[in-house]
Jmol script that loads the backbone (N, CA, C; Angstrom):
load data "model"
ATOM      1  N   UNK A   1     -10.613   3.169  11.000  1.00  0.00           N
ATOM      2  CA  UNK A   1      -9.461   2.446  10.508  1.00  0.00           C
ATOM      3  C   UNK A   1      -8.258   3.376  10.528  1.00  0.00           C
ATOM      4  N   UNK A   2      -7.019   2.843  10.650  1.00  0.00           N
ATOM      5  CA  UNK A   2      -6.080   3.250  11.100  1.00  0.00           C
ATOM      6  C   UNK A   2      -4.725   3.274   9.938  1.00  0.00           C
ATOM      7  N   UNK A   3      -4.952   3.678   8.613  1.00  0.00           N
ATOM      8  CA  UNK A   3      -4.130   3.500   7.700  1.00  0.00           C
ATOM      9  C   UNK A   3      -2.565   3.881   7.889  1.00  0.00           C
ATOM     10  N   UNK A   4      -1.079   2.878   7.600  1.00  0.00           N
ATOM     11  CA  UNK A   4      -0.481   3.939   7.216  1.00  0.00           C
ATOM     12  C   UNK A   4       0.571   3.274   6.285  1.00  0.00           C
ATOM     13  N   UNK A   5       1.357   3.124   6.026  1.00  0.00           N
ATOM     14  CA  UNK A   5       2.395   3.362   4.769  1.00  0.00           C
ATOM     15  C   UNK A   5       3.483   2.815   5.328  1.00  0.00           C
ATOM     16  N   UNK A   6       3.949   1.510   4.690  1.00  0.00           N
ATOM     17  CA  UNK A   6       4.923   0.743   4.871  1.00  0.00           C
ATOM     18  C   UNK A   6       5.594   0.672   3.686  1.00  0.00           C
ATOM     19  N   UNK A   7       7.187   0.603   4.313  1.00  0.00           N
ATOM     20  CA  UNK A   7       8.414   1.212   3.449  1.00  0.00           C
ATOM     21  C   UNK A   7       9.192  -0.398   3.242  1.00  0.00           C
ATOM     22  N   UNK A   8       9.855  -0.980   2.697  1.00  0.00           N
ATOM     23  CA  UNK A   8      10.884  -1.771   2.659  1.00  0.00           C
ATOM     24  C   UNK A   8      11.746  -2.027   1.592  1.00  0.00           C
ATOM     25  N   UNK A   9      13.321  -2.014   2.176  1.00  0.00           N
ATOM     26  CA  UNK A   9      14.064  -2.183   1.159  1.00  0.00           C
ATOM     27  C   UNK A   9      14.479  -3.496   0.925  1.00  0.00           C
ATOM     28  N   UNK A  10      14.129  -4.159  -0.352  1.00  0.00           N
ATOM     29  CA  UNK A  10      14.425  -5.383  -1.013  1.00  0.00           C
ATOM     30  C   UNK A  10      15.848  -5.815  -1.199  1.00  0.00           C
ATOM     31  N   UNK A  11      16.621  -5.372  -1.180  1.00  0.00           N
ATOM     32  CA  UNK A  11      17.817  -5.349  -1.813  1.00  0.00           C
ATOM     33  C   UNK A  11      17.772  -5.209  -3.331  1.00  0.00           C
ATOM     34  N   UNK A  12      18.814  -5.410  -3.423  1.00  0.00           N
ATOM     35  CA  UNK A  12      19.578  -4.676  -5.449  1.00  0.00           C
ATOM     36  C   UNK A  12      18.877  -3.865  -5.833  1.00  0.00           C
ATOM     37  N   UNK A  13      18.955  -2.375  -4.948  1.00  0.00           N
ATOM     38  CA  UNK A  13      18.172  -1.105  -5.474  1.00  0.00           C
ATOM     39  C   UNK A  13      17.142  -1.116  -5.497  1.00  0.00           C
ATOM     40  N   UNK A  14      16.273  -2.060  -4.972  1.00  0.00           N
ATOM     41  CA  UNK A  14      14.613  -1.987  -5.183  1.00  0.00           C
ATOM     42  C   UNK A  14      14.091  -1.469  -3.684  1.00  0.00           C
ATOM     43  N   UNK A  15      13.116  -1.151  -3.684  1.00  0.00           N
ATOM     44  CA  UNK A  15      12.100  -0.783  -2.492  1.00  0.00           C
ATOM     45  C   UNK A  15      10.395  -1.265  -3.140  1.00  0.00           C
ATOM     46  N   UNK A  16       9.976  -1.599  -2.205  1.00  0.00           N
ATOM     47  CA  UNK A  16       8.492  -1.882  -1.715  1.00  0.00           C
ATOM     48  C   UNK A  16       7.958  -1.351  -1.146  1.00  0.00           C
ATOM     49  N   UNK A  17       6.784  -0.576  -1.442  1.00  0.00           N
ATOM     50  CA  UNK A  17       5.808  -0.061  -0.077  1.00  0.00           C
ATOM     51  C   UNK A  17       4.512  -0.534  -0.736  1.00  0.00           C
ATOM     52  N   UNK A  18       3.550  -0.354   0.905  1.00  0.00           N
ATOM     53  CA  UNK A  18       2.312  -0.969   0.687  1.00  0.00           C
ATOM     54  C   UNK A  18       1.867  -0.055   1.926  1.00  0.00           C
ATOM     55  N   UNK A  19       0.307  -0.047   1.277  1.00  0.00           N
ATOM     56  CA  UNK A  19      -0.973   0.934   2.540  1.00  0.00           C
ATOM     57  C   UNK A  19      -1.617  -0.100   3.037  1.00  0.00           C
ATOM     58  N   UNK A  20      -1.760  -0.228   4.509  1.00  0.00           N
ATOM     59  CA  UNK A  20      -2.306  -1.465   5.443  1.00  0.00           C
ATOM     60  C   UNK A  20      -2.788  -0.774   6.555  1.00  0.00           C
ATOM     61  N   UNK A  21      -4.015  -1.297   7.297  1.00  0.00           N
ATOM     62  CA  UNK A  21      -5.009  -0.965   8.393  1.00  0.00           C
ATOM     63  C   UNK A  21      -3.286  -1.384   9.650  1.00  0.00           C
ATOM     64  N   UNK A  22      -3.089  -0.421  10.121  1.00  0.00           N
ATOM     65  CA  UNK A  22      -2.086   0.108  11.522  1.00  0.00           C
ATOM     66  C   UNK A  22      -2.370  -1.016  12.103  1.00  0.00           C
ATOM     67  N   UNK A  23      -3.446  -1.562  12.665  1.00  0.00           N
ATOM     68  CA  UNK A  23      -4.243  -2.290  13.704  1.00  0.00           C
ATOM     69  C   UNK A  23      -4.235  -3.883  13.379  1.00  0.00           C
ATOM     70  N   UNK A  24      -3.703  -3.783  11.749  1.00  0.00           N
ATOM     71  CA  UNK A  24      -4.048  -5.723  11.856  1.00  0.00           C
ATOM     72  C   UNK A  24      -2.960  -6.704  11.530  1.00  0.00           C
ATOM     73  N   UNK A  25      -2.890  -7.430  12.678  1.00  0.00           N
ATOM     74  CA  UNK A  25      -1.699  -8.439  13.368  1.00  0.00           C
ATOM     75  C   UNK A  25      -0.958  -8.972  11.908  1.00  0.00           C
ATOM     76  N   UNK A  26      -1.387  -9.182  10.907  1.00  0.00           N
ATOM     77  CA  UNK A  26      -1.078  -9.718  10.094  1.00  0.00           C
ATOM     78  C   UNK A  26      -1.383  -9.428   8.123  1.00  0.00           C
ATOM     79  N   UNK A  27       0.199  -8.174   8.718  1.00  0.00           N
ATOM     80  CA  UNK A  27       0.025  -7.458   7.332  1.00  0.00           C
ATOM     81  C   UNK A  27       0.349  -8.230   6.108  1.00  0.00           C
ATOM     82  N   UNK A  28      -0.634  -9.064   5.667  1.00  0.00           N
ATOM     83  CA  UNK A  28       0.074 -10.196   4.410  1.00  0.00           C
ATOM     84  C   UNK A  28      -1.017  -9.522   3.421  1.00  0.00           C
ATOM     85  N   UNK A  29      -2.003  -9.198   3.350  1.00  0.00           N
ATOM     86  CA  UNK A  29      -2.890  -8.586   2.322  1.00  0.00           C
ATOM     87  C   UNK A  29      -3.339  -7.123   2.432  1.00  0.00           C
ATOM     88  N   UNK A  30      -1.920  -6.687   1.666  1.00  0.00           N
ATOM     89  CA  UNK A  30      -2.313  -5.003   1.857  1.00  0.00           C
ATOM     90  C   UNK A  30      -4.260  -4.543   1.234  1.00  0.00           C
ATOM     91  N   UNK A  31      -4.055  -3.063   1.240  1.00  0.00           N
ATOM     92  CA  UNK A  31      -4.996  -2.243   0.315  1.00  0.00           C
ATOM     93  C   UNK A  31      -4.407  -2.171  -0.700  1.00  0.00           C
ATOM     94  N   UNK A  32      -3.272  -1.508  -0.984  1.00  0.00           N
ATOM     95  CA  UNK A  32      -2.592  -1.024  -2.030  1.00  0.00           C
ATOM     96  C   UNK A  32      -1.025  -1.523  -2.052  1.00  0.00           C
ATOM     97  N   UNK A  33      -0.181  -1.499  -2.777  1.00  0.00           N
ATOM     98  CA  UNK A  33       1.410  -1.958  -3.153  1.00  0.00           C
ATOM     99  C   UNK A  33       1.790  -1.459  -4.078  1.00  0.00           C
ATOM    100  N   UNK A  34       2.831  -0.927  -4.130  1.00  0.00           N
ATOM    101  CA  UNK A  34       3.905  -0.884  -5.585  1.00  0.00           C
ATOM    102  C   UNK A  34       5.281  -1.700  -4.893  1.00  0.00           C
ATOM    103  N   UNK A  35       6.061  -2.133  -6.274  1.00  0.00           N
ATOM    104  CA  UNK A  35       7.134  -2.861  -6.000  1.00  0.00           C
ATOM    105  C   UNK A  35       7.727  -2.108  -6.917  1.00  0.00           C
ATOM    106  N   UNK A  36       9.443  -2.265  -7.207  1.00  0.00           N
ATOM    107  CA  UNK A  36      10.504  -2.412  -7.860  1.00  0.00           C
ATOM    108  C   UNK A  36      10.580  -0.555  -7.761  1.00  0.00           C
ATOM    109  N   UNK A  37      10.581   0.140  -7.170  1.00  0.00           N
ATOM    110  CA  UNK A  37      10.949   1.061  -7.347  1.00  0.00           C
ATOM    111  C   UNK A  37      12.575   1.602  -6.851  1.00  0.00           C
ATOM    112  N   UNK A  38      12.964   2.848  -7.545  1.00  0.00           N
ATOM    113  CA  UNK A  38      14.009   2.985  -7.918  1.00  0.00           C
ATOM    114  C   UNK A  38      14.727   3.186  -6.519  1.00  0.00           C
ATOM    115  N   UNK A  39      14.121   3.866  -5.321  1.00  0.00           N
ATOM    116  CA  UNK A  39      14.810   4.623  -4.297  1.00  0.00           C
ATOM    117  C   UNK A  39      13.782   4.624  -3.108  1.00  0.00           C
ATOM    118  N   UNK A  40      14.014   4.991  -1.951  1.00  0.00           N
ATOM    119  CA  UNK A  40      13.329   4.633  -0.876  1.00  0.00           C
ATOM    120  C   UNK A  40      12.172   6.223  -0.995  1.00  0.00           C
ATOM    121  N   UNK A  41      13.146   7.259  -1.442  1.00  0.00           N
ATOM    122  CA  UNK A  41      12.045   8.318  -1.685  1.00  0.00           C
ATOM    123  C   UNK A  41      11.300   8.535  -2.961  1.00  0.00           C
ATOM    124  N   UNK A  42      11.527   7.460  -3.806  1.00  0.00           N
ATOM    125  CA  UNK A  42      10.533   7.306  -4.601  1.00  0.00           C
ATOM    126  C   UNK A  42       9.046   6.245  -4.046  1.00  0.00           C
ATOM    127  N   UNK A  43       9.234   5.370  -3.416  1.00  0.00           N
ATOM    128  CA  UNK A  43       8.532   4.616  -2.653  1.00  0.00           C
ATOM    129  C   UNK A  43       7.694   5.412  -1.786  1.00  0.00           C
ATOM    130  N   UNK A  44       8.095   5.697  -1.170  1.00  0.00           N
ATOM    131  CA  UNK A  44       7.324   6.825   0.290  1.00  0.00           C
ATOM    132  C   UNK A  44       6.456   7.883  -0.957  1.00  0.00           C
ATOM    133  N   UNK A  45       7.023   8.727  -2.055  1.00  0.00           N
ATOM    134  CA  UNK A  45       6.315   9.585  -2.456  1.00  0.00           C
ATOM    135  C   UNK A  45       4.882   8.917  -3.324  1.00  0.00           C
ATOM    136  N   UNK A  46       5.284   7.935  -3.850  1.00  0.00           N
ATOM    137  CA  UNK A  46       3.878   6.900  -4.551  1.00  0.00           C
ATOM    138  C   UNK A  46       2.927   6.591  -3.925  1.00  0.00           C
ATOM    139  N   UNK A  47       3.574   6.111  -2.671  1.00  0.00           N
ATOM    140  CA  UNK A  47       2.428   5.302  -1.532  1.00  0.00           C
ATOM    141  C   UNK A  47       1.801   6.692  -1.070  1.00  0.00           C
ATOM    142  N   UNK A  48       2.499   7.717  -0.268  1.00  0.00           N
ATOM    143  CA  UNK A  48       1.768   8.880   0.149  1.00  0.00           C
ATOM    144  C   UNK A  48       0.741   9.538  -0.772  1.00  0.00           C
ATOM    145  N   UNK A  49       0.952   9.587  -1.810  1.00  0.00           N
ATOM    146  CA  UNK A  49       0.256  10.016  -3.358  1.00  0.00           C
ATOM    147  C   UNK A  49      -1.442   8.603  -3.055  1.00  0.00           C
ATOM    148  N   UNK A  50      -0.912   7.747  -2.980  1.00  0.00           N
ATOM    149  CA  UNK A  50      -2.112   7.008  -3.086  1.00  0.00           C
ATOM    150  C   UNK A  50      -2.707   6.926  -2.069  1.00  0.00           C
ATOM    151  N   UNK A  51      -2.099   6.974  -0.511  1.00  0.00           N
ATOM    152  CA  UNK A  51      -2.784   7.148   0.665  1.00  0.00           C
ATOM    153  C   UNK A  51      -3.748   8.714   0.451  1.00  0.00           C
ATOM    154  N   UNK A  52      -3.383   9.486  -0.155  1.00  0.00           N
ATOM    155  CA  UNK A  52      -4.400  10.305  -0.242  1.00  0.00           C
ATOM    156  C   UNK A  52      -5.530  10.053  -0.658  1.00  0.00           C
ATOM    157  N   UNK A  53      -4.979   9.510  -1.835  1.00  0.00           N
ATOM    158  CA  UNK A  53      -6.351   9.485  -2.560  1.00  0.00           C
ATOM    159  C   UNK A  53      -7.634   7.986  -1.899  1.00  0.00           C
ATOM    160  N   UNK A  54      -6.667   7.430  -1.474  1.00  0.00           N
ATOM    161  CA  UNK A  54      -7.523   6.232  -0.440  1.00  0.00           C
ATOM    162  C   UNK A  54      -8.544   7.130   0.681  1.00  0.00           C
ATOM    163  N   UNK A  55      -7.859   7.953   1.483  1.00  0.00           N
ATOM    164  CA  UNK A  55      -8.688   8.607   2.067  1.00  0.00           C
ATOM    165  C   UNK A  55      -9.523   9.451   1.954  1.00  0.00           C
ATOM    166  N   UNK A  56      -9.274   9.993   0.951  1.00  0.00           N
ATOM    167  CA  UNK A  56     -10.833  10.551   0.315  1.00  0.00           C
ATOM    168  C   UNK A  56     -11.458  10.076   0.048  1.00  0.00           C
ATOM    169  N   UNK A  57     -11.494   8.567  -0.275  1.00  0.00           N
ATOM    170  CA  UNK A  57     -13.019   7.907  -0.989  1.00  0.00           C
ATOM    171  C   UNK A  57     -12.550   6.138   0.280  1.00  0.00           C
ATOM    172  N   UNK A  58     -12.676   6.383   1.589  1.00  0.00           N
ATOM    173  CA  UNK A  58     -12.359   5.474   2.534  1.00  0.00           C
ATOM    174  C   UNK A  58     -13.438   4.481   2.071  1.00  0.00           C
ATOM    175  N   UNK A  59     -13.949   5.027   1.646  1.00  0.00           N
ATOM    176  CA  UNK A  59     -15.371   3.869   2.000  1.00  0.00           C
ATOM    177  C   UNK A  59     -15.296   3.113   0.815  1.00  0.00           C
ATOM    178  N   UNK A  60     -14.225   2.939  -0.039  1.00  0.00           N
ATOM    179  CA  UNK A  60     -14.729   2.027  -0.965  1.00  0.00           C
ATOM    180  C   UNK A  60     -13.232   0.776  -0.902  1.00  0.00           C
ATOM    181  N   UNK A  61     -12.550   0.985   0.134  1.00  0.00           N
ATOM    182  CA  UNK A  61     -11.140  -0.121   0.530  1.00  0.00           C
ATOM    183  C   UNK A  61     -11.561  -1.549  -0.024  1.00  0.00           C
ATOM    184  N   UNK A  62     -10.852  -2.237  -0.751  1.00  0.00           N
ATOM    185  CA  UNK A  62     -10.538  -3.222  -1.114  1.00  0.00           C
ATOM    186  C   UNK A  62      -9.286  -3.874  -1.249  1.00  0.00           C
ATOM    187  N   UNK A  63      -9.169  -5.593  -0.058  1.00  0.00           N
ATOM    188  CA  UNK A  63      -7.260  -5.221  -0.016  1.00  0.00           C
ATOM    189  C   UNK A  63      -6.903  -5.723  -1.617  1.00  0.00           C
ATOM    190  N   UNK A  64      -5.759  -6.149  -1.590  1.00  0.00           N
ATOM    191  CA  UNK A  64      -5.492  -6.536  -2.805  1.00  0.00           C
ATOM    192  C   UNK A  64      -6.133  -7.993  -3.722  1.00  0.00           C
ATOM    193  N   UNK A  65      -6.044  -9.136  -2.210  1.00  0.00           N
ATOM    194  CA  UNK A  65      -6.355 -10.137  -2.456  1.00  0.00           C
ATOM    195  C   UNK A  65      -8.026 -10.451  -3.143  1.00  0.00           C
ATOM    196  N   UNK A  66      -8.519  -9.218  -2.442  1.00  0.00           N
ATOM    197  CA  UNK A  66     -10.055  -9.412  -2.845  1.00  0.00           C
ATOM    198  C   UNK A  66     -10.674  -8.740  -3.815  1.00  0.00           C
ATOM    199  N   UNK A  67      -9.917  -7.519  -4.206  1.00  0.00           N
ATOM    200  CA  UNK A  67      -9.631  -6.926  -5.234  1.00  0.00           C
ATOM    201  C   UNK A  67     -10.161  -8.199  -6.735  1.00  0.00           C
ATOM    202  N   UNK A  68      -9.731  -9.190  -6.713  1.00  0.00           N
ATOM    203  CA  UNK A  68      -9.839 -10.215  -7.646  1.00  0.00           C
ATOM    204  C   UNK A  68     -10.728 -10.524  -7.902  1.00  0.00           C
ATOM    205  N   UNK A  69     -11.416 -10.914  -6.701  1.00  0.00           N
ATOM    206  CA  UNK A  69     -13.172 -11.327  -6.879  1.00  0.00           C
ATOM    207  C   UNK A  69     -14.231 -10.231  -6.742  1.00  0.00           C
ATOM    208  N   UNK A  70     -13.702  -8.840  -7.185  1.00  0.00           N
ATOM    209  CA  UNK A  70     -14.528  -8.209  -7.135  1.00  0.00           C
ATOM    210  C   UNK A  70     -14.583  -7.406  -8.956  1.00  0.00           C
ATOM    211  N   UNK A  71     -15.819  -7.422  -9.256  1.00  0.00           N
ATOM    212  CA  UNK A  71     -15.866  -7.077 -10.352  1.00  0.00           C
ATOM    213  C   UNK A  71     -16.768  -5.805 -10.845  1.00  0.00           C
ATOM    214  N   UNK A  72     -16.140  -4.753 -11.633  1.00  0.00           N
ATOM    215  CA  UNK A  72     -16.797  -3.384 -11.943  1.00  0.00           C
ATOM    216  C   UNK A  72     -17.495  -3.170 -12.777  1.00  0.00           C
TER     217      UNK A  72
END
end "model"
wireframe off; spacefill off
backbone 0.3
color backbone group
């Protein structure tokens, strides 16, 4: 799998990023997301922070959506 780190700016000072498989046509259900953050390099530094830690333990990916029906 081919992870990487998507940036977007919302308008009125906000940014979005989200961690998504590189490879799939239809990024609507990330792995991971944060919203409302303050600055575009606050965004990039959160998501990179969590792409780490995603890749150290790859094997346990869950996107968000399914995240729900899964229980610990």
């Amino acid at each position: 799998m081919n992870l990487r780190v998507r940036v977007v700016h919302c308008g009125n000072h906000r940014w979005y990023a989200d961690i998504d498989d590189a490879d799939d046509p239809q990024p609507d259900d990330p792995f991971w997301y944060v919203d409302n953050c303050r600055s575009q390099r606050d965004a990039l530094e959160i998501a990179c922070g969590q792409l780490r830690s995603l890749a150290a333990d790859a094997t346990s990916l869950i996107r968000v959506q399914e995240a729900r029906l899964v229980t610990v």
